[in-house]
C-alpha positions in Angstrom: 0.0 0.0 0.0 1.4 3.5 -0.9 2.1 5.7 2.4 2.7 9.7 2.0 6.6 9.1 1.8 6.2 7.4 -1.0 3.8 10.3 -3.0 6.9 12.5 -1.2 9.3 10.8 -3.1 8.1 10.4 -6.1 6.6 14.0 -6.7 9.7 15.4 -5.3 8.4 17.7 -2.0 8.2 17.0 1.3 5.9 14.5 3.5 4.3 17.5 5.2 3.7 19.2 2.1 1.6 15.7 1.1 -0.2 15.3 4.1 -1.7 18.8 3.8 -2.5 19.2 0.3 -4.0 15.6 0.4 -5.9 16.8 3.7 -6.9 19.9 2.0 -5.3 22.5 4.4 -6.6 25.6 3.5 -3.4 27.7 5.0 -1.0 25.8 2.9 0.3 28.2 0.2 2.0 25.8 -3.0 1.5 26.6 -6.5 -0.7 24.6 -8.8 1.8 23.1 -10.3 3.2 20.9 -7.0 -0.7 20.2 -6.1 -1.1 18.4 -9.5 2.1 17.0 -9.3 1.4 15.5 -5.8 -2.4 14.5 -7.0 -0.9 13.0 -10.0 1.4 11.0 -8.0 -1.1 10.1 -5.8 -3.2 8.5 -8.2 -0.2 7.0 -10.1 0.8 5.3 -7.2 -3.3 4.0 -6.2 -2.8 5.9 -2.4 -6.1 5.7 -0.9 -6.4 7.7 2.5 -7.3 5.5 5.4 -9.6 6.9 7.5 -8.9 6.1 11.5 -11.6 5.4 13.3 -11.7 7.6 16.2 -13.8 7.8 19.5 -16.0 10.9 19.4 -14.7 13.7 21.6 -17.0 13.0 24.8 -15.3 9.5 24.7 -11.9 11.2 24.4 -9.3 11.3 27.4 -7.2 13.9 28.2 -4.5 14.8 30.5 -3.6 17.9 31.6 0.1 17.9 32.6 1.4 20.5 35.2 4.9 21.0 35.8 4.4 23.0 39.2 2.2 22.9 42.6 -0.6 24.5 43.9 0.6 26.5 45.7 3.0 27.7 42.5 -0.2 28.5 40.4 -1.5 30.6 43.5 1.6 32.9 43.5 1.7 33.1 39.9 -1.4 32.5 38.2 0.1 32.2 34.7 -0.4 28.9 34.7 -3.2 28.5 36.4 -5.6 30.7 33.3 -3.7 28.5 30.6 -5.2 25.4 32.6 -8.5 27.2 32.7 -8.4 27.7 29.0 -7.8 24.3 28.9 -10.7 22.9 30.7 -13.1 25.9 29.2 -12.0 24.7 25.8 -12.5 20.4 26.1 -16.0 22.1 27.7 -16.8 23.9 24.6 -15.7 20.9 22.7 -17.6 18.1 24.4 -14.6 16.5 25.8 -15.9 15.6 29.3 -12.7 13.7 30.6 -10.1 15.1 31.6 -7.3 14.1 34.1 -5.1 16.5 36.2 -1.8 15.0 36.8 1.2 17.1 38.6 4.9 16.1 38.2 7.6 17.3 40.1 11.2 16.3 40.3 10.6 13.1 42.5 7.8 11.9 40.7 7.5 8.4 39.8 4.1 8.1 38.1 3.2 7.1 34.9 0.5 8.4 32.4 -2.5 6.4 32.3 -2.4 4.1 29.0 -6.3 5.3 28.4 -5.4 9.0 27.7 -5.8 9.7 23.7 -3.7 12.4 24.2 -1.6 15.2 26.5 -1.4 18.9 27.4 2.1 20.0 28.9 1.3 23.1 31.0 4.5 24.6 32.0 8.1 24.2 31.5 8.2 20.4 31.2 10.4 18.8 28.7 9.6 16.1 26.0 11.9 14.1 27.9 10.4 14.2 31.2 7.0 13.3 29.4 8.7 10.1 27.9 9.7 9.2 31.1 6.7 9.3 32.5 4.3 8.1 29.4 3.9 3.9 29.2 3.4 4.7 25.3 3.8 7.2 22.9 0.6 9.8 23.1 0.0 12.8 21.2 1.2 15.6 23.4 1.1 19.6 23.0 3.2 21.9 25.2 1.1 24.9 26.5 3.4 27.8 27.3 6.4 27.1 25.7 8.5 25.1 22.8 10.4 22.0 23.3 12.1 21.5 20.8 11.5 21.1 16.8 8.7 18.1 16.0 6.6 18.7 19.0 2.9 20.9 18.9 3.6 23.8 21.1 1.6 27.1 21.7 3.2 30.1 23.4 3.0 33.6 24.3 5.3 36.3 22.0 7.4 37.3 24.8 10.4 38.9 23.0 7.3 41.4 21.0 6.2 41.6 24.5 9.0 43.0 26.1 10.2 44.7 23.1 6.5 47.0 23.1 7.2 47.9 27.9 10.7 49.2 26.8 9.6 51.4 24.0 6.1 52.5 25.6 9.0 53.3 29.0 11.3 55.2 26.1 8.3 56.8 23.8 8.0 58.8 27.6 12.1 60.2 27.8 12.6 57.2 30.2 16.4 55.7 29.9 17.5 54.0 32.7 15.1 51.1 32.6 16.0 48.1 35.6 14.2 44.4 35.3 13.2 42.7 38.1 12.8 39.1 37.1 12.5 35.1 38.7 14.6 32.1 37.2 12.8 30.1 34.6 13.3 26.1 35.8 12.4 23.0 32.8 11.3 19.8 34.4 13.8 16.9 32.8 15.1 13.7 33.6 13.4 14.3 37.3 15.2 17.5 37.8 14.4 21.2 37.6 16.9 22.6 35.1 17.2 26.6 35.2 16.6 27.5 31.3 16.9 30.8 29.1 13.9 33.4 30.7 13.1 34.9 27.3 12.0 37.8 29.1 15.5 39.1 30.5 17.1 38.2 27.5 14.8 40.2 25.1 15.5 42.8 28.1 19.2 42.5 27.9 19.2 43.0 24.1 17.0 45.7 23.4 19.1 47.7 26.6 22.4 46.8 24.4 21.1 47.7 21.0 20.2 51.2 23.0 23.1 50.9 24.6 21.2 51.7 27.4 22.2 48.2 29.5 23.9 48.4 33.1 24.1 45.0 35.0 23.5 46.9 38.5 20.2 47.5 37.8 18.6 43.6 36.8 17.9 41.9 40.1 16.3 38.0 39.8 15.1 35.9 42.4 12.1 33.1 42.1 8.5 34.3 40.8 6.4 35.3 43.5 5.1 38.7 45.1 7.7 38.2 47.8 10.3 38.0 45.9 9.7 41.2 43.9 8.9 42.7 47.5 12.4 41.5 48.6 14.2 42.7 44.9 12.6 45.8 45.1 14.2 46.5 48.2 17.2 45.1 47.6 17.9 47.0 44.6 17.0 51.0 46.6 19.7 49.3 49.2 22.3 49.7 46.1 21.6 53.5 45.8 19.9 55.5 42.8 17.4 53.6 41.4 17.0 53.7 37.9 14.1 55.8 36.3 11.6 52.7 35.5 11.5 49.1 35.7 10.1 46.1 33.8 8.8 43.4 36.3 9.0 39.8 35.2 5.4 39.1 36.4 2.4 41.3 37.8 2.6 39.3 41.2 6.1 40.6 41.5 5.6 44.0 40.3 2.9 44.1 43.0 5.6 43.0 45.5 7.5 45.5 44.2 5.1 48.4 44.7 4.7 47.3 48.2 8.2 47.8 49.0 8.6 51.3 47.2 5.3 52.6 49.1 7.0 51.5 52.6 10.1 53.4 51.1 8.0 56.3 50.4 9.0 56.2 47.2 6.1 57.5 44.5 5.2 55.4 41.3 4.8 56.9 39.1 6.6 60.5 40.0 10.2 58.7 41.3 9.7 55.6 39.5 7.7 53.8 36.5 6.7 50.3 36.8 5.4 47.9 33.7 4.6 44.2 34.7 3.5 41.1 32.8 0.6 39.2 32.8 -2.2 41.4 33.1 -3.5 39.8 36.1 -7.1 40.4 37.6 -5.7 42.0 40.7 -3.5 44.4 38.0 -6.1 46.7 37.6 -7.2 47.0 41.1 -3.6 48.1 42.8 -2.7 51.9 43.9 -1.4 52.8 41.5 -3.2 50.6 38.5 -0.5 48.7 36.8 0.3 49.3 33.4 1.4 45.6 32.2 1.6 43.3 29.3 -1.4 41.3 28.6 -0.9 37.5 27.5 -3.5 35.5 26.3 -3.2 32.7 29.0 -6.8 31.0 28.5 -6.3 31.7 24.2 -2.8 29.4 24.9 -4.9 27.0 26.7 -7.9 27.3 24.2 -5.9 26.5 21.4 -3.6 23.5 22.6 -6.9 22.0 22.9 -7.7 22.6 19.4 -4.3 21.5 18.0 -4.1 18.2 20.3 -8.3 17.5 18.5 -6.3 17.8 15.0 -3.3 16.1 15.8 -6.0 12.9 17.3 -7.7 13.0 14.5 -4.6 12.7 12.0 -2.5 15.9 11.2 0.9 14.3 10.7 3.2 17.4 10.9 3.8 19.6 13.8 2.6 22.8 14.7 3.8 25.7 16.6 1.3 28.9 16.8 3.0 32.6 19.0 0.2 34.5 20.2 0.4 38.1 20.5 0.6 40.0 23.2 -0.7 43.7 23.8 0.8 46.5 26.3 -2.3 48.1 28.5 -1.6 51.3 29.9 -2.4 52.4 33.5 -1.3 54.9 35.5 2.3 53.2 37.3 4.4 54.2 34.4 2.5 58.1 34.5 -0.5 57.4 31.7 -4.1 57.1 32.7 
C-alpha cells in the first residue's frame, strides 16, 4: 500500500507538504503546479487515505500535565488561566474527561495508558513526558516550545518585552532596571534553570540602545515576595534607575509594596510595567500598566491543535500568540 513518503518521493516535495494538500489545508500556500504534481502522484501510485476510526470527543481522554504545585499557580497564576483555558476549551468541545496530573522532580508516576492524548502546561520537557508516558501519546506543550517536532503554543514574549521598553522610552525614560525570577524546565526528574526569554529580550534591546547596566537587573524566584524583597534590595544599592520592567504582575505588585514602605512615588520617582495582566493588576494603587498575555487563548488553542493532531495531522505545529501592552497609570499614563 502506498504511504505519503512514497507520494513524497516520487513527486519530489516534502511529506508534510503531502499530508496537507492531500488533507486539504486551506493555510497551505503551493503553486498549482506541485498540487497536481502531488495528485498525479497520488493517483499513479493508487494511495487511498485511510480513515482512523476515532472515538468521538465525549469518549476522548485527556490529560492535563502541570509542571508545578498549587501553591506555585496561587503565586503566579500564569499557569493556572492556561489550565482554565484548557478545561473551558474540552467544555466547549464536548470533551468531558479530563485528568489533572502534577509532576515534580521526585515523581514516579506514569500516564495512564487510556489518555488519547496530552497537554504539557508549564516548563516540562519532552523528555520528562517520555519518562513518564507507558506509550507514545499525542502531546502539545502549552506555554512554551520543546524543541522542533513537537505541537507547542506560546505567548510572544520577545514582541512583549520589546512593546514595555519602548512604551517606557516613547516617555524620555532611559535608565530602565528588570526585576525578574529564574525560569526552571522539568527533565530527567530534575528542575533545570533554562533561558527566561523575558530578561534576554531585556538584555538585548538595553544593548542595542546601549542603554544596559548589569546593576540594575535583580532575579530571584517568581512570587510577590520575591519582587517585594528585589525591590528593596535594589533602593539598598543606591539610585534607582528611572523605570522598571517586572517579570510578572505578582512581582511587580511586590514590588510596589516595597517602594510605598520606602516612600518612594510610582509613578513620579519611578515607573513600573509588569506582565501578565493579572485580575488584581487593575485594582492596585497605583493601576498597573502591564503586558497582557492571552493565557486561556494558549490554553484554548492547545486543545484545538491536540483535536487535530488525534484526529490525523501528521506534521507539527507551533502557533505565537500576541501579546498587547495596557496602559495604567504606574508608568505616569491614565
Amino acid at each position: 500500500m502506498a504511504t505519503v513518503k512514497d507520494i513524497a518521493q516520487l513527486a519530489g516535495v516534502s511529506p508534510a507538504t503531502v499530508s496537507r494538500v492531500l488533507n486539504g489545508d486551506p493555510s497551505l500556500s503551493v503553486t498549482d503546479e506541485t498540487r497536481e504534481k502531488i495528485l498525479k502522484a497520488a493517483d499513479k501510485l493508487q494511495y487511498k487515505k485511510v480513515k482512523k476510526t476515532l472515538p468521538g470527543t465525549s469518549a476522548l481522554k485527556v490529560g492535563i500535565v502541570l509542571g508545578h504545585s498549587k501553591e506555585e499557580e496561587l503565586e503566579d497564576p500564569y499557569f493556572l488561566s492556561i489550565r482554565k483555558g484548557i478545561e473551558a476549551e474540552c467544555r466547549k468541545q464536548g470533551i468531558v474527561s479530563t485528568q489533572i496530573i502534577r509532576i515534580h522532580p521526585e515523581s514516579e508516576l506514569e500516564l495512564s495508558n487510556e489518555l488519547h492524548g496530552v497537554i504539557a502546561v508549564g516548563r516540562i520537557s519532552h523528555k520528562e513526558m517520555a519518562r513518564i508516558s507507558k506509550k507514545p501519546v499525542h502531546i502539545v506543550f502549552a506555554s512554551h516550545s520543546a524543541g522542533e517536532g513537537f505541537d507547542a503554543v506560546e505567548a510572544d514574549f520577545h514582541g512583549a518585552v520589546q512593546q514595555a521598553l519602548q512604551h517606557l522610552m516613547s516617555r524620555g525614560l532611559r535608565s530602565i532596571g528588570y526585576i525578574g525570577g529564574t525560569e526552571r524546565e522539568l527533565s530527567s526528574g530534575r528542575k533545570i534553570a533554562i533561558e527566561d526569554k523575558r530578561l534576554t529580550s531585556y538584555i538585548s534591546f538595553m544593548k542595542e540602545k546601549d542603554l544596559y547596566e548589569s546593576k540594575h537587573v535583580h532575579l530571584g524566584e517568581y512570587s510577590l515576595q520575591e519582587g517585594y524583597r528585589l525591590m528593596k534590595e535594589a533602593s539598598e544599592k543606591g539610585s534607582l534607575p528611572q523605570a522598571f520592567f517586572i517579570g510578572s504582575d505578582s512581582m511587580a505588585i511586590g514590588a510596589l509594596r516595597a517602594l510605598r514602605e520606602l516612600e518612594i512615588n510610582v509613578p513620579e520617582d519611578v515607573c513600573i510595567v509588569g506582565f501578565n495582566d493579572i485580575e488584581m493588576a487593575s485594582y492596585i494603587d497605583p493601576p498597573l500598566t502591564t503586558i497582557n498575555v492571552h493565557t486561556e487563548g494558549i490554553g484554548s488553542v492547545a486543545v484545538k491543535m491536540l483535536l487535530d493532531r488525534i484526529n490525523g495531522r501528521e506534521f507539527p505545529y507551533k502557533a505565537v500568540l500576541p501579546a498587547q501592552l495596557v496602559i495604567r497609570k504606574s508608568c505616569g499614563s491614565n
